[in-house]
mmCIF file of the C-alpha atoms, coordinates in Angstrom:
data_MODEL
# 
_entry.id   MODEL 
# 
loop_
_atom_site.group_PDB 
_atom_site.id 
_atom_site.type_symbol 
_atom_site.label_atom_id 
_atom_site.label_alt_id 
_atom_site.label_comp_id 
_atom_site.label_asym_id 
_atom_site.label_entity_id 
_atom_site.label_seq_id 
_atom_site.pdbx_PDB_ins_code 
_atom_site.Cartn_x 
_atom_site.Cartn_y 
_atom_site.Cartn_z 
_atom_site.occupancy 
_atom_site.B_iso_or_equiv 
_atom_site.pdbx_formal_charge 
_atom_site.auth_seq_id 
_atom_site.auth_comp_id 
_atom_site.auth_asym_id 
_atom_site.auth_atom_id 
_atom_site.pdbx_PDB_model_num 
ATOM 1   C CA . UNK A 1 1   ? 0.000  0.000  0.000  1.00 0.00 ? 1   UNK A CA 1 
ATOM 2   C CA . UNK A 1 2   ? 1.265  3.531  -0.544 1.00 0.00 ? 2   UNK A CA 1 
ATOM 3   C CA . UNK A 1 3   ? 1.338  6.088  1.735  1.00 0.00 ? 3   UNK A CA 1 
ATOM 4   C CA . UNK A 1 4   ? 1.125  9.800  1.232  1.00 0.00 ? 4   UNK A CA 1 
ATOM 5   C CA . UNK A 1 5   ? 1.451  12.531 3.818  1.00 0.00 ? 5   UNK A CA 1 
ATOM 6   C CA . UNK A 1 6   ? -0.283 15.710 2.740  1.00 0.00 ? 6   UNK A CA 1 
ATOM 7   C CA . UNK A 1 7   ? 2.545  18.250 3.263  1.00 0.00 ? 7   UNK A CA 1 
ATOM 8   C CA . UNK A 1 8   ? 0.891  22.437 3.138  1.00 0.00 ? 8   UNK A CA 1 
ATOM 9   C CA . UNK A 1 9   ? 3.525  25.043 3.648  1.00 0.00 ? 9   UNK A CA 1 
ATOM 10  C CA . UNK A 1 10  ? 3.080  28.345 4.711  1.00 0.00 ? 10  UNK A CA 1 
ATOM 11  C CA . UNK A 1 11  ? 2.035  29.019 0.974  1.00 0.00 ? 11  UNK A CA 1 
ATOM 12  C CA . UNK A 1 12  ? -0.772 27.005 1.354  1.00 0.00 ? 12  UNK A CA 1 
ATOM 13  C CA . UNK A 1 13  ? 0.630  24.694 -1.105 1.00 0.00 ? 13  UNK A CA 1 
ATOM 14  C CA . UNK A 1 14  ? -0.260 20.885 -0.911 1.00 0.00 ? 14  UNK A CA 1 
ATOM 15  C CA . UNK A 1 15  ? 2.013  18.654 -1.977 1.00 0.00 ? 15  UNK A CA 1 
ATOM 16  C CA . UNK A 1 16  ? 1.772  14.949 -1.229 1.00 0.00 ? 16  UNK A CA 1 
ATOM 17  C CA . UNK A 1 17  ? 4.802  12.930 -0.316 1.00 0.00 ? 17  UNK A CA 1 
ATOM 18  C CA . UNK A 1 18  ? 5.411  9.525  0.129  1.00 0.00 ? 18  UNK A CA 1 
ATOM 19  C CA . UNK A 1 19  ? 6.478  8.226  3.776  1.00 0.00 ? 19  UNK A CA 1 
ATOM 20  C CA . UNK A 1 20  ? 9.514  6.130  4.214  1.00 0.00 ? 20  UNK A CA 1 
ATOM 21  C CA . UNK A 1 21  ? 7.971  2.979  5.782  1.00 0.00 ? 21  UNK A CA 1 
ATOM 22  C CA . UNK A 1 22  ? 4.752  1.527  6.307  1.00 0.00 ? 22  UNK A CA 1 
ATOM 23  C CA . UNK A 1 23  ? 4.488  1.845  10.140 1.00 0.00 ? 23  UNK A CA 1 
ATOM 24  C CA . UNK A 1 24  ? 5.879  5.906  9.802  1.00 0.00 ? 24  UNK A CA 1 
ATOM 25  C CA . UNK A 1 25  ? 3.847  7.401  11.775 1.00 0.00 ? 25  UNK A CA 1 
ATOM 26  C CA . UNK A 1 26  ? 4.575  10.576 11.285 1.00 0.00 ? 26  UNK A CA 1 
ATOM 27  C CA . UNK A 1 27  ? 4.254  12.809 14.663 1.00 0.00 ? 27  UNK A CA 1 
ATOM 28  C CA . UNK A 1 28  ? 6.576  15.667 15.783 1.00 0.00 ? 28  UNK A CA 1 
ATOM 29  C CA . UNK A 1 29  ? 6.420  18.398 12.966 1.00 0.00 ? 29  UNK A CA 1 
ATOM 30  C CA . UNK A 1 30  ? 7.756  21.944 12.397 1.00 0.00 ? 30  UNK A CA 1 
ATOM 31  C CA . UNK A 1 31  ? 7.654  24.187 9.164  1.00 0.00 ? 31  UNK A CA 1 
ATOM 32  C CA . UNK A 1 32  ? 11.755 26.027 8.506  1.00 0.00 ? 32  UNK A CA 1 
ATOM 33  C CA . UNK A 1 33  ? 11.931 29.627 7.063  1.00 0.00 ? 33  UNK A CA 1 
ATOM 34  C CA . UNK A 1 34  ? 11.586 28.464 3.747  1.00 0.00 ? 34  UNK A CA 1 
ATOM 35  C CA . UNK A 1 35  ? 8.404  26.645 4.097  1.00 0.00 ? 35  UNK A CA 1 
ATOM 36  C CA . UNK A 1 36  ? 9.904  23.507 3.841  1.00 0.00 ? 36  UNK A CA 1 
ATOM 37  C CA . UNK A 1 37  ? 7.763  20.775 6.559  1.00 0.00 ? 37  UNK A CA 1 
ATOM 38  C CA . UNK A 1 38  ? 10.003 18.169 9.061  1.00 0.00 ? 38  UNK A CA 1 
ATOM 39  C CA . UNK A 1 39  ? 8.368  15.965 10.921 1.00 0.00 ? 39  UNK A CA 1 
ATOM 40  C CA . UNK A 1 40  ? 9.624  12.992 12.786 1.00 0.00 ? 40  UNK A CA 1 
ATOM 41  C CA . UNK A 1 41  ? 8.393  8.901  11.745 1.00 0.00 ? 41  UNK A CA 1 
ATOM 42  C CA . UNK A 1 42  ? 7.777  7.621  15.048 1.00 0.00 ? 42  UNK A CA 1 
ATOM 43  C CA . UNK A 1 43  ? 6.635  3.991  13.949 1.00 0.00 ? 43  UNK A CA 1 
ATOM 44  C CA . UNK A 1 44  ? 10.113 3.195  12.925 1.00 0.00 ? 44  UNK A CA 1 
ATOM 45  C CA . UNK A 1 45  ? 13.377 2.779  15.748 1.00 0.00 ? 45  UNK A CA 1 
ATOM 46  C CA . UNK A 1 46  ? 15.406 4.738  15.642 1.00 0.00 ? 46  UNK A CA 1 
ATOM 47  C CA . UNK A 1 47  ? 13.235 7.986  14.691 1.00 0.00 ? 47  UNK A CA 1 
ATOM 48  C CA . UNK A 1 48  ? 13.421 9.552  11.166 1.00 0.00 ? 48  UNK A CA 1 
ATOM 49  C CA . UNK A 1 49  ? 14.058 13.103 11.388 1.00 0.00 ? 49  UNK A CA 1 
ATOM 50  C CA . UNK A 1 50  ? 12.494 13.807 7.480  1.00 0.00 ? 50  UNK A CA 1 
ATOM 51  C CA . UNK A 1 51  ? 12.396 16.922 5.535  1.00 0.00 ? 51  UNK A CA 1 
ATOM 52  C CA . UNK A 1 52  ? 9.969  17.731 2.753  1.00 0.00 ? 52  UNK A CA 1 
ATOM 53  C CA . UNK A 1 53  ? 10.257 20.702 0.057  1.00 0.00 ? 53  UNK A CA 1 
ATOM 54  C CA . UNK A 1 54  ? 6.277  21.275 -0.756 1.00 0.00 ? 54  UNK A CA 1 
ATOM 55  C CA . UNK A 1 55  ? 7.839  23.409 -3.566 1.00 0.00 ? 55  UNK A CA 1 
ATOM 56  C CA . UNK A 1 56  ? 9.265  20.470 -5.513 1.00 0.00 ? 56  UNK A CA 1 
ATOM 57  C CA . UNK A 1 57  ? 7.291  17.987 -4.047 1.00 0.00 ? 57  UNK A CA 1 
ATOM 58  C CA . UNK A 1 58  ? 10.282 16.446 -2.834 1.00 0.00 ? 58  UNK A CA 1 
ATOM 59  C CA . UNK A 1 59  ? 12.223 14.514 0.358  1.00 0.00 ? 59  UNK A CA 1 
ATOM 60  C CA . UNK A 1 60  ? 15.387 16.382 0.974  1.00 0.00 ? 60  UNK A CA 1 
ATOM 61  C CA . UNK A 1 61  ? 16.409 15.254 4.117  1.00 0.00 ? 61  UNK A CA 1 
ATOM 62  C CA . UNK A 1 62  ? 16.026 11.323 5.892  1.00 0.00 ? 62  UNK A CA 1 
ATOM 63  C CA . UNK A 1 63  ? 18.192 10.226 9.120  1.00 0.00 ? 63  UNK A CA 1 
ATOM 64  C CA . UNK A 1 64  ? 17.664 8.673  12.003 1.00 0.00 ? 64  UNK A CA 1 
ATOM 65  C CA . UNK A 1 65  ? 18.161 9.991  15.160 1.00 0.00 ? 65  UNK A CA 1 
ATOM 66  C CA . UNK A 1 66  ? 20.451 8.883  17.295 1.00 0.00 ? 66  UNK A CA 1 
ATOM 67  C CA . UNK A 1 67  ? 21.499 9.535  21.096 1.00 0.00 ? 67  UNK A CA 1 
ATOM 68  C CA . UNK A 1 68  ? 19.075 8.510  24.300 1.00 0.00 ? 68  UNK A CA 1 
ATOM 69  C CA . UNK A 1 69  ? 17.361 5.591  24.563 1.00 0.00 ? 69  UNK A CA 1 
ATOM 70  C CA . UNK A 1 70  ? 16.437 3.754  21.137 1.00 0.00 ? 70  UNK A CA 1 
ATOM 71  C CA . UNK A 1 71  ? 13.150 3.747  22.475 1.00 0.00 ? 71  UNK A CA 1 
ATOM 72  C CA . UNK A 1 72  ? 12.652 6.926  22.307 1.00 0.00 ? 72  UNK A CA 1 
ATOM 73  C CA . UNK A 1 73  ? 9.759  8.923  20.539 1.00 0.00 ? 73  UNK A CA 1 
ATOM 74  C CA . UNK A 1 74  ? 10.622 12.384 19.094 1.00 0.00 ? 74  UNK A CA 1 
ATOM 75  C CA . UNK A 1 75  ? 6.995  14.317 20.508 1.00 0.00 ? 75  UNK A CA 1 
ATOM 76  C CA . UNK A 1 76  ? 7.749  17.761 19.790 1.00 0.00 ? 76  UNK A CA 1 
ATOM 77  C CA . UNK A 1 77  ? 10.174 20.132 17.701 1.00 0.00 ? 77  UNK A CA 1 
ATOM 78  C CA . UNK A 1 78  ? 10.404 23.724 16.996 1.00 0.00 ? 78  UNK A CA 1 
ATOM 79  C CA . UNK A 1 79  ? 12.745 25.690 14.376 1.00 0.00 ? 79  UNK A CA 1 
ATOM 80  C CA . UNK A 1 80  ? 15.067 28.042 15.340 1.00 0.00 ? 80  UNK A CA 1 
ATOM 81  C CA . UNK A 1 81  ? 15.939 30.554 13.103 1.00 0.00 ? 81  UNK A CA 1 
ATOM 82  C CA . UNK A 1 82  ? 18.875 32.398 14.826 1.00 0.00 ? 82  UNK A CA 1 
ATOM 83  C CA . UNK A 1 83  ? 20.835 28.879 15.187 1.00 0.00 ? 83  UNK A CA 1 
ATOM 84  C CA . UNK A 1 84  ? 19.313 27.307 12.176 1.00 0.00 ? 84  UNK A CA 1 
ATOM 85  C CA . UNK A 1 85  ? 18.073 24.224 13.649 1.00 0.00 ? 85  UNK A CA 1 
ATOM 86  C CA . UNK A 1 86  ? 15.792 21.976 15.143 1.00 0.00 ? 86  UNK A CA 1 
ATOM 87  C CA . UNK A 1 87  ? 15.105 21.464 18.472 1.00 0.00 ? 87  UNK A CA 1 
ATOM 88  C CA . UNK A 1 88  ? 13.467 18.140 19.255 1.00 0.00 ? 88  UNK A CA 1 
ATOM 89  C CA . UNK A 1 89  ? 12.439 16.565 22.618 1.00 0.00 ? 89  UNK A CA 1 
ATOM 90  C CA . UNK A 1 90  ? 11.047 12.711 23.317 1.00 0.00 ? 90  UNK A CA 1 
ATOM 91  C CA . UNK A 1 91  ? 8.950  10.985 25.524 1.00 0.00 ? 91  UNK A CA 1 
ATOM 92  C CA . UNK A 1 92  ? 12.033 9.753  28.228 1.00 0.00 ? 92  UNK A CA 1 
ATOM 93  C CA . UNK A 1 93  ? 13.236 13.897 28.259 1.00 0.00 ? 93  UNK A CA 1 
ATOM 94  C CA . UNK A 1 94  ? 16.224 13.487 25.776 1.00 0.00 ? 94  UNK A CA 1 
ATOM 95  C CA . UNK A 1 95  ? 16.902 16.923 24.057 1.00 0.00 ? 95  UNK A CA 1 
ATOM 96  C CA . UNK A 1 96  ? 18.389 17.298 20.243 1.00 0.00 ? 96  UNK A CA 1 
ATOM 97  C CA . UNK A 1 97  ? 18.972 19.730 17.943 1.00 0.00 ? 97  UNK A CA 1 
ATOM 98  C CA . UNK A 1 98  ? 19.185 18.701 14.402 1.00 0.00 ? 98  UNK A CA 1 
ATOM 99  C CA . UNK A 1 99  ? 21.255 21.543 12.057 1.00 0.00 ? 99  UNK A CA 1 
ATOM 100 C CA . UNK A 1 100 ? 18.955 22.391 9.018  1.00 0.00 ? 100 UNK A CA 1 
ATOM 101 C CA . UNK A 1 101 ? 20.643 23.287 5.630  1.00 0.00 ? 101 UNK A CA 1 
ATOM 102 C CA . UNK A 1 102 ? 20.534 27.416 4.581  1.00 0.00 ? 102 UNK A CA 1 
ATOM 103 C CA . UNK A 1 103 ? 17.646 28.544 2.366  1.00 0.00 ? 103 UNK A CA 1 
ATOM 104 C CA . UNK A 1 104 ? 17.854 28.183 -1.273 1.00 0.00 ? 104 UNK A CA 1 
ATOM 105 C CA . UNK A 1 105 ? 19.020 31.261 -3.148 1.00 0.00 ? 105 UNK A CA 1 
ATOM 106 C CA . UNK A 1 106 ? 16.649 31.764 -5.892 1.00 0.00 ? 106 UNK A CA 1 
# 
């Protein structure tokens, strides 16, 4: 079976893109300064920290994340603009910060 998360940017564009794995689960999810979506596939150990471009309709970003317990679940995230990254926190209180690549010059 395929499955599609609907991705809608701050544009309002929808875009769908495919999920990595059947059991994703996609939870945790923050939009960067250029309107590109992450979110975090929970279903799946280790986490997925995945990043979507609505724009292109593309995945330009899939890790895993590592540090704290394997069994943790990434809950929430926020961007931060000033340090250009992602801050991410789990279920058993690990904190992360993923580094998110510069804007496209257009």
């Amino acid at each position: 079976m395929n499955r599609t998360l609907l991705v809608v940017g701050a544009a309002l564009a929808v875009a769908p893109v495919a999920v990595s794995a059947q059991s994703a689960r996609p939870y945790a999810m923050t939009v960067d300064d250029a309107d590109r979506l992450w979110y975090v596939e929970t279903g799946v150990q280790s986490n997925r920290l995945i990043g979507c471009d609505p724009k292109t309709k593309t995945v330009i970003h899939n890790t895993p994340i590592t540090g704290g317990d394997g069994r943790n679940s990434v809950r929430h995230m926020v961007f931060d603009p000033k340090a250009r990254s992602i801050w991410y926190g789990s279920n058993n209180g690990f904190l992360g910060q993923a580094k998110v690549p510069p804007k496209p010059i257009l």
